[in-house]
C-alpha positions as CSV (number, residue, x, y, z in Angstrom):
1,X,5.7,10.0,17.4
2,X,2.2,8.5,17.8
3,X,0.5,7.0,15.3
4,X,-2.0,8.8,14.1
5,X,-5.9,7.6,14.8
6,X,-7.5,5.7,12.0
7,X,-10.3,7.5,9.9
8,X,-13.6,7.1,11.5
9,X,-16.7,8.4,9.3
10,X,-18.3,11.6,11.2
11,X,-21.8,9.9,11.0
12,X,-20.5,7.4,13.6
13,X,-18.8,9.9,15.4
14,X,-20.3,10.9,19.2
15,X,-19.3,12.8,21.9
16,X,-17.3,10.6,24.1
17,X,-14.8,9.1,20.9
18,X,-14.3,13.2,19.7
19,X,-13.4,14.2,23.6
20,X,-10.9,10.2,23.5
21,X,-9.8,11.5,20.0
22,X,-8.6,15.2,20.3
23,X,-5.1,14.0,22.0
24,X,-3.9,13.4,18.6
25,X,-6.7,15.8,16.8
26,X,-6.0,19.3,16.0
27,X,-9.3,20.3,17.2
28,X,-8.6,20.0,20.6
29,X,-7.4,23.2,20.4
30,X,-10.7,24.9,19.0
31,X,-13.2,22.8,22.0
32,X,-11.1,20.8,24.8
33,X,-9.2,23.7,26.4
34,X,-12.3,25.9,26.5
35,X,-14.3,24.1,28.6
36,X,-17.3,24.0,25.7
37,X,-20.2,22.1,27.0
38,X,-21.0,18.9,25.0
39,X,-23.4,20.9,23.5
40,X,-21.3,23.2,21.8
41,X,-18.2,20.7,20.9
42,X,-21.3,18.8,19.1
43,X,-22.4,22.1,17.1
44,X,-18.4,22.4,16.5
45,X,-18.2,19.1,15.0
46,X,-21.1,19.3,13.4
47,X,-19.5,22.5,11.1
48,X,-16.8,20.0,9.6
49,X,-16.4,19.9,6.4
50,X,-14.5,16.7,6.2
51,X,-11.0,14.8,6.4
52,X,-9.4,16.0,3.6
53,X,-5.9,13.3,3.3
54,X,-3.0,15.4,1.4
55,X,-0.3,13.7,-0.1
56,X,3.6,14.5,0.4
57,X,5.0,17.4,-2.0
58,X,0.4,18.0,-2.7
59,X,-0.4,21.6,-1.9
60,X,-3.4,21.8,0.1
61,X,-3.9,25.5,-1.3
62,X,-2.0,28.0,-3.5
63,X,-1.7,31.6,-3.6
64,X,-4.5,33.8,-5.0
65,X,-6.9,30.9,-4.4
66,X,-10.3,32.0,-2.9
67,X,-10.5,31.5,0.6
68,X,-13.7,29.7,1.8
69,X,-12.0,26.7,4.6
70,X,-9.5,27.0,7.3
71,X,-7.4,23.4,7.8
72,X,-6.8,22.1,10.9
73,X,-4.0,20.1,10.9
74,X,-4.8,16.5,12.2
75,X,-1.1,14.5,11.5
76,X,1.4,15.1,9.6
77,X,3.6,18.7,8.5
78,X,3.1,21.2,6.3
79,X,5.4,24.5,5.1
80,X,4.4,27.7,3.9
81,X,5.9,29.3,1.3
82,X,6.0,32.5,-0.7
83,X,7.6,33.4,-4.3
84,X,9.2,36.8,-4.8
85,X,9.9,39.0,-8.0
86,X,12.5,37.3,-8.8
87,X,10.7,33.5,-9.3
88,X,12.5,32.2,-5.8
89,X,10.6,30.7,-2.9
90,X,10.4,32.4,0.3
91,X,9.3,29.6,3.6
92,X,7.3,31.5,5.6
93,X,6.8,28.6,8.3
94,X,6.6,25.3,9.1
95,X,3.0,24.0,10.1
96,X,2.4,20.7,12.6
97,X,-0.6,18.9,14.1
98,X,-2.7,20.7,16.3
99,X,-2.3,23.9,14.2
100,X,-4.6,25.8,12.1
101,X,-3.7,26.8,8.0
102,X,-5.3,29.4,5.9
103,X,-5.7,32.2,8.8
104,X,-3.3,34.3,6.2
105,X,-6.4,35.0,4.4
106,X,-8.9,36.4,6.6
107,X,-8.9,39.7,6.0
108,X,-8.4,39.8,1.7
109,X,-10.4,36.7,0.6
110,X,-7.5,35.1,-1.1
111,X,-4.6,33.0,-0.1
112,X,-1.3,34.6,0.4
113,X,0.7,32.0,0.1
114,X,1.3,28.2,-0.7
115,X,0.9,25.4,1.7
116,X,2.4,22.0,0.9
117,X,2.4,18.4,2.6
118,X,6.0,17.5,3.8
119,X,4.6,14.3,3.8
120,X,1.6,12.4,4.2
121,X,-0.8,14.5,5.9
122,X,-4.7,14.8,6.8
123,X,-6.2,17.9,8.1
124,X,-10.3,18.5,9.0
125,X,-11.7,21.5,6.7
126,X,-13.5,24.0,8.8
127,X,-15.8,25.9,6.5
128,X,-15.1,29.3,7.9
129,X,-18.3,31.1,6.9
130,X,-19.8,28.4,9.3
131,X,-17.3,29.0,11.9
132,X,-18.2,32.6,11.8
133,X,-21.5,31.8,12.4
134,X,-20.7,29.3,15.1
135,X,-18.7,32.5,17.2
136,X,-22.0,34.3,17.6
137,X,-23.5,31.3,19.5
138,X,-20.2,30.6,21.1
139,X,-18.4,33.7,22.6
140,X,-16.1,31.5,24.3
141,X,-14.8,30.0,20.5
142,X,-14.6,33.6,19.6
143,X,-11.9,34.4,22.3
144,X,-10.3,31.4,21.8
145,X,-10.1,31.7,18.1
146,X,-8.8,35.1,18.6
147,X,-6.2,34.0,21.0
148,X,-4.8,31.8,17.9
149,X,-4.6,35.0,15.8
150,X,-2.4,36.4,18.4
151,X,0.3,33.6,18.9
152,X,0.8,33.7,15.1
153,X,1.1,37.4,15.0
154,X,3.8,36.6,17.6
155,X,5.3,34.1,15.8
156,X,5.4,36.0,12.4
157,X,7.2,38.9,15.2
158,X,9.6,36.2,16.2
159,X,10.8,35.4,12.7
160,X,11.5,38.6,11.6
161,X,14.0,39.1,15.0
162,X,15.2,35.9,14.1
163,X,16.1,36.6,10.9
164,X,17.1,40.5,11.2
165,X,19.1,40.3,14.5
166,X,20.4,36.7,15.2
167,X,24.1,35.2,14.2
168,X,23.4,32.1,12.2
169,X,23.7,29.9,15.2
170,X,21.4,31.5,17.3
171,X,18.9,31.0,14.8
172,X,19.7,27.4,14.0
173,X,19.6,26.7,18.0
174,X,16.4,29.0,18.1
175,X,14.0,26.5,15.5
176,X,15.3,23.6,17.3
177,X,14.3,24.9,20.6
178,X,10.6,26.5,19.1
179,X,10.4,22.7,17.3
180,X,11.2,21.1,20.9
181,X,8.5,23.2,22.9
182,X,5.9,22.6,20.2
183,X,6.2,18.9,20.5
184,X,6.5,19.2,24.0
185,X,2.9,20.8,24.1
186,X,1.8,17.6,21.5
187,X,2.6,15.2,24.5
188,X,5.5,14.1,21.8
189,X,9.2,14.2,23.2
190,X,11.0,17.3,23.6
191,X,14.4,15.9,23.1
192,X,14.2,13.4,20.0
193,X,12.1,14.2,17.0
194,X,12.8,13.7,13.3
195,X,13.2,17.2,11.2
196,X,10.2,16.5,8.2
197,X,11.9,19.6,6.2
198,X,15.0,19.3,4.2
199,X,18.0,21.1,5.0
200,X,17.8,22.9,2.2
201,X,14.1,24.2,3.3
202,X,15.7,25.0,7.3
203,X,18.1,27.3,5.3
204,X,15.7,28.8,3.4
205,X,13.5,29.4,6.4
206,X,16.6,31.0,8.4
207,X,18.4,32.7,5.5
208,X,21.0,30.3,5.8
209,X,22.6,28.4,3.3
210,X,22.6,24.7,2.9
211,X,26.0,24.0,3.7
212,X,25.6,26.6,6.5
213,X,22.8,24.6,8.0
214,X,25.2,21.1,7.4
215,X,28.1,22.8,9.3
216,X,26.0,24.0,11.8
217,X,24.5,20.4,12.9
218,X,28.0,19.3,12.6
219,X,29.6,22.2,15.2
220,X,26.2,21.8,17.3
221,X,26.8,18.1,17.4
222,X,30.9,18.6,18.0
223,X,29.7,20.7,21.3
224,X,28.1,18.3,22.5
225,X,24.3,19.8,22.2
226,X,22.7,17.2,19.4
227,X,23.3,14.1,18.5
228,X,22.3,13.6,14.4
229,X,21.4,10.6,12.6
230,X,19.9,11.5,9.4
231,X,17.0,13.3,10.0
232,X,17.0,12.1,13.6
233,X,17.8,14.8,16.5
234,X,18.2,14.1,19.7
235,X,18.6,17.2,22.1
236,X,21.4,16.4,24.8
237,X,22.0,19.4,26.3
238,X,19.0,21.4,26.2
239,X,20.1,24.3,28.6
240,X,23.4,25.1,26.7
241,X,20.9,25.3,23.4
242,X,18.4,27.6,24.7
243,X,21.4,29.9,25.9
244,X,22.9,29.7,22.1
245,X,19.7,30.7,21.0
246,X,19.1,33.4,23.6
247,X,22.7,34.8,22.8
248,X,24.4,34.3,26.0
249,X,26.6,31.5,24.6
250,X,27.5,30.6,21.4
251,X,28.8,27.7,19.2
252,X,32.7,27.7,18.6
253,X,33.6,27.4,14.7
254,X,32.6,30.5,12.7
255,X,30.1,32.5,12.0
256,X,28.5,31.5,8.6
């Protein structure tokens, strides 16, 4: 992956280094694709709270905790997590540059969950009370912001058919496949990324076990679709993954 830009402080910030920057900024999702006139991408900028950096195993915010910024992420990874009745955690996702946190609590004030670095991270705080603001004078941030809503409705959708309907290898091939596209759409490579999470926190995340998710990379591996070096995945046969995934093939050893 890219390395991420170094910190510049927004005073000296101006149009053309934000526009040069957003490749590897998370806020080229709220102004770039939108076709904002420099006009508005300055009033955008100029509702920036700051570069907040967050430190690996940090959480950025916790559940219950007033809600008053969103975070875009600008490098680094984040998960999501819940903890149920019974004291266990609960991963609800797993959060990369170029995506927004916080979203969760909109609609009651308060955070619904925790959000913790899976390593060093930085994300820009986005004041939302000034972002609100910001969609009155921009209708075309509105849509766009409302657009983001959707996707993670969508994804929130996808995750409970992954977990409800899905044999455990489907659902392993399935996050390597959504990890792959999401990169993809990063300008990172599709086919050879390092997994930030643990394995214990992919089995968590799939309802899988951690020796489930270990025998899994090993049969995935054995078929020829991934080659594994630590943390390291490289994606050989990509077609052959996205049919596991889709349920039209599957992965010869068991069925955890």
């Amino acid at each position: 992956m890219s390395q991420p830009l170094p910190y510049v402080p927004q005073s000296s910030i101006n149009l053309g280094a934000l526009k040069a920057s957003c490749s590897s900024c998370s806020m080229h999702q709220l102004c770039l694709p939108l076709g904002l006139e420099d006009n508005e991408i300055n009033r955008l900028d100029q509702i920036i709270g700051g570069r907040r950096r967050v430190a690996k195993d940090e959480r950025l915010y916790k559940v219950d905790q007033p809600f008053r910024n969103l975070y875009a992420i600008r490098f680094g990874h984040f998960k999501t997590y819940q903890v149920n009745a019974r004291g266990e955690e609960q991963i609800t996702g797993f959060q990369m540059a170029g995506e927004l946190l916080g979203m969760d609590a909109i609609s009651s004030d308060h955070h619904h969950c925790d959000a913790v670095a899976l390593e060093d991270s930085e994300v820009c705080e986005i004041p939302f009370e000034r972002l609100e603001d910001l969609f009155g004078h921009v209708p075309t941030l509105l849509r766009h912001f409302h657009r983001i809503m959707s996707q993670e409705i969508t994804r929130e959708q996808n995750v409970m058919l992954l977990l409800g309907n899905m044999r455990a290898d489907q659902r392993f091939a399935a996050f390597l496949v959504n990890l792959s596209t999401r990169y993809a759409a990063r300008g990172y490579s599709s086919t050879s990324f390092a997994l930030r999470m643990s394995r214990e926190d992919i089995g968590n995340y799939l309802g899988l076990t951690i020796e489930s998710v270990s025998r899994l990379l090993s049969r995935f591996k054995k078929q020829g679709c991934i080659k594994v070096d630590k943390r390291e995945v490289t994606i050989i046969d990509p077609v052959q993954l996205k049919a596991i995934a889709a349920g039209t093939e599957s992965c010869p050893g068991g069925s955890d």
